[in-house]
C-alpha positions as a printed Julia matrix, in Angstrom:
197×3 Matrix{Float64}:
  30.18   21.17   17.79
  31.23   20.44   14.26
  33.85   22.59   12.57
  31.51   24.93   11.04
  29.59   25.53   14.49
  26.56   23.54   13.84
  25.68   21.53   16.69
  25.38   17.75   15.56
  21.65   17.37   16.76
  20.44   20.22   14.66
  22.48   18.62   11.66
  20.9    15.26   12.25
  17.63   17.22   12.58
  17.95   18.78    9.66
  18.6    15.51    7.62
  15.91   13.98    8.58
  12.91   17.22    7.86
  14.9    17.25    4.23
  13.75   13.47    3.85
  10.75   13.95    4.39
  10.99   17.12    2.4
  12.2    15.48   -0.53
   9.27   12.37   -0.35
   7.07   15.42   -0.51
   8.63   17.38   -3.19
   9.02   14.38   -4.94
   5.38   13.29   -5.32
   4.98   17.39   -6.65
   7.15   16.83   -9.36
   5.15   14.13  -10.85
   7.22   11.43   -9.4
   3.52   10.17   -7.75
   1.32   11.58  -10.6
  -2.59   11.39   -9.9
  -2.22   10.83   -6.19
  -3.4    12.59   -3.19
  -2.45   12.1     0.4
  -5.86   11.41    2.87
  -3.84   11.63    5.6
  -0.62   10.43    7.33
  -0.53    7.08    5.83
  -3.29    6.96    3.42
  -3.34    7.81   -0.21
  -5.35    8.35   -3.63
  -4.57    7.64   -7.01
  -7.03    8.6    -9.94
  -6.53    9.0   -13.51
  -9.22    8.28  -16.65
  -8.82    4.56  -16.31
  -8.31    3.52  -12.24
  -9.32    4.67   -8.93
  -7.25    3.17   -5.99
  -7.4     4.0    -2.5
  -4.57    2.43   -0.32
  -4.08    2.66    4.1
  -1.57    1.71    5.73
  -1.88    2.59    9.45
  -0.6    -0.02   11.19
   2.19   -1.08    8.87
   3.69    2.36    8.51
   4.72    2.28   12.03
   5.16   -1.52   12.57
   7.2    -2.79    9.55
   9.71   -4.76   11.17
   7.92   -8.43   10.91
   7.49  -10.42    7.7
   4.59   -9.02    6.63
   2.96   -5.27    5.27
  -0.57   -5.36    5.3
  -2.13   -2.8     2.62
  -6.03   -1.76    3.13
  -7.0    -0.94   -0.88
 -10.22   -0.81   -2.79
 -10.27   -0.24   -6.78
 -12.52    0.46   -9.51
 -11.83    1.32  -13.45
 -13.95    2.44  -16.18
 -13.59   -0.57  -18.22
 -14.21   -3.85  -17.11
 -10.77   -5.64  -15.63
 -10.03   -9.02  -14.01
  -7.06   -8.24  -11.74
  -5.02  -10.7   -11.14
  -2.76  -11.51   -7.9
   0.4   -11.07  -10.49
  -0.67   -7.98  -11.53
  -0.33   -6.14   -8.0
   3.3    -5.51   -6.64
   5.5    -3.19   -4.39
   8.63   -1.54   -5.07
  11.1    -1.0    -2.51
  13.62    2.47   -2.43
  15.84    0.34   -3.82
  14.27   -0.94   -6.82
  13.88   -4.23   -5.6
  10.02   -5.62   -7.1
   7.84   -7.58   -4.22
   4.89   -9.36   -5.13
   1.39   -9.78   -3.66
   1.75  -12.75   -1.38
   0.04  -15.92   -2.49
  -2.61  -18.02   -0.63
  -0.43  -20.73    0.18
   2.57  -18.56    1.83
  -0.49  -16.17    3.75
  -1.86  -19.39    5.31
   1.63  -21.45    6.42
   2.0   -17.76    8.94
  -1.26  -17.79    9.97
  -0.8   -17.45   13.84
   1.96  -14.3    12.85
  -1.12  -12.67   10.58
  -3.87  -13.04   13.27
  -1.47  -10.65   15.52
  -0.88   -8.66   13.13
  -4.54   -8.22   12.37
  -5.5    -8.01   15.64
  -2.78   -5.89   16.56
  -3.85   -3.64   13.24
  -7.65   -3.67   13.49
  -7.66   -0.27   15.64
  -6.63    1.48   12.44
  -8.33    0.86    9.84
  -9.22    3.16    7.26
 -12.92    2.98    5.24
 -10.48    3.02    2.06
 -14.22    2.53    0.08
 -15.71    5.82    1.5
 -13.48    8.05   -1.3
 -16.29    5.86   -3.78
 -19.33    7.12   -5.42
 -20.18    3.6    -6.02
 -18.89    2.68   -2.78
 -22.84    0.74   -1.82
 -21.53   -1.78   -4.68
 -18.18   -2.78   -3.05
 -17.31   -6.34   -3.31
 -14.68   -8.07   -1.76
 -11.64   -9.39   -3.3
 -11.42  -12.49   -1.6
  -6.88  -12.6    -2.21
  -6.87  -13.93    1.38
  -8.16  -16.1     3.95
  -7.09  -17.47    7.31
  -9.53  -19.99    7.99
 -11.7   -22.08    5.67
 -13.16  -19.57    3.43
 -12.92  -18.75   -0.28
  -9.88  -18.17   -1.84
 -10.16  -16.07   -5.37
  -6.59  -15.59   -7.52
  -8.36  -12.27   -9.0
 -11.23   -9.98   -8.83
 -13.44   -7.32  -11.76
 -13.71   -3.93  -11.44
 -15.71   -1.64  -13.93
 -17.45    1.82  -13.49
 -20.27    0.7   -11.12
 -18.45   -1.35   -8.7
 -15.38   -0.78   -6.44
 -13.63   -4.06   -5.03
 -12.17   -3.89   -1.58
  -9.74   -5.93    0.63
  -6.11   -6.31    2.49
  -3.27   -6.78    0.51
  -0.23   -8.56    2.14
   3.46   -8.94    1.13
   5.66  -10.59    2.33
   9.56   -9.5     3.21
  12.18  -11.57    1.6
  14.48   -9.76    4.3
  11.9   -11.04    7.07
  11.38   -6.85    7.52
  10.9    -4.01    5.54
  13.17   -1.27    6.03
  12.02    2.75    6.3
  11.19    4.36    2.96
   9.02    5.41    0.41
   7.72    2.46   -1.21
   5.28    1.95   -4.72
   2.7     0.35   -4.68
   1.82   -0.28   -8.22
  -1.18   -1.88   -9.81
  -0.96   -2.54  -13.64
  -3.43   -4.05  -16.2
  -4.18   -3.76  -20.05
  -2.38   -0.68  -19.78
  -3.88    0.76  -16.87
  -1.29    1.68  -14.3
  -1.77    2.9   -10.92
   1.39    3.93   -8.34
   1.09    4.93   -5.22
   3.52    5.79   -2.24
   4.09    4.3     0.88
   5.86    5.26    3.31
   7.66    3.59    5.85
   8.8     5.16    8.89
């Protein structure tokens, strides 16, 4: 018992629903503008320019390997070419990760095909939250074996573009917290949380 009579269990208890609590009332007070939770570890963002859907099942819960694997799909009402640089995540504290390249993706190969073995009993049809969802394309960032490799992809109005984002932990783990995921191009901007547990 502490010295004010609150057992320490109910104090630690207490710390932890007020996390939570605060992620929450954080996202309310415009910290996560646009967005929408679609579930426990999926999210929405939409504004006039971008659409962005982003699942993260698996990594919510396993996050303490190299790698975070994001599900996303995006479209905008302007035509954009996306580039890998323009896609990043943001840890609690401030520190900016960027997507993984090709080259880094491929040299862990055997760790990724756990991980996306391990990962494929949770995925999330991030392109069903699309009206134009029956002209998806893929994005093509990644591949494990032989196939091709794209350093961007377009979105406009009529098509959505769909497919894993990775980053990679210069820590080799990520720690828990509420992350951004932000996507940013000729002044569109889309941020999104995700959150580690």
């Amino acid at each position: 018992m502490s010295r004010n009579g609150l057992a320490l269990p109910f104090v630690i208890a207490a710390g932890l629903v007020l996390g939570s609590a605060a992620a929450a009332i954080a996202q309310e007070d415009g910290y996560f503008p646009n967005t929408k939770r679609q579930g426990r570890a999926a999210v929405e963002y939409r504004d006039a320019e971008i659409h962005v859907v982003a699942a993260y099942m698996y990594s919510q819960q396993n996050h303490d390997s190299r790698w975070l694997l994001i599900e996303s799909a995006i479209s905008t009402t302007r035509n954009m070419t996306i580039d890998r640089k323009d896609i990043r995540l943001v840890a609690p504290n401030g520190r900016s990760v960027m997507l993984s390249s090709q080259e880094r993706f491929a040299a862990d190969a055997a760790r990724l095909k756990v991980l996306l073995q391990n990962a494929s009993v949770t995925r999330h049809n991030v392109v069903s939250y699309f009206n134009q969802r029956r002209a998806a394309e893929r994005m093509r960032l990644f591949a494990l074996n032989s196939g091709s490799v794209l350093t961007n992809f377009v979105t406009d109005e009529n098509h959505v573009a769909a497919g894993d984002l990775f980053f990679e932990s210069p820590t080799g783990g990520w720690d828990a917290g509420v992350y951004s995921l932000i996507i940013e191009k000729d002044g569109a901007r889309a941020v999104l949380p995700i959150e580690l547990q």
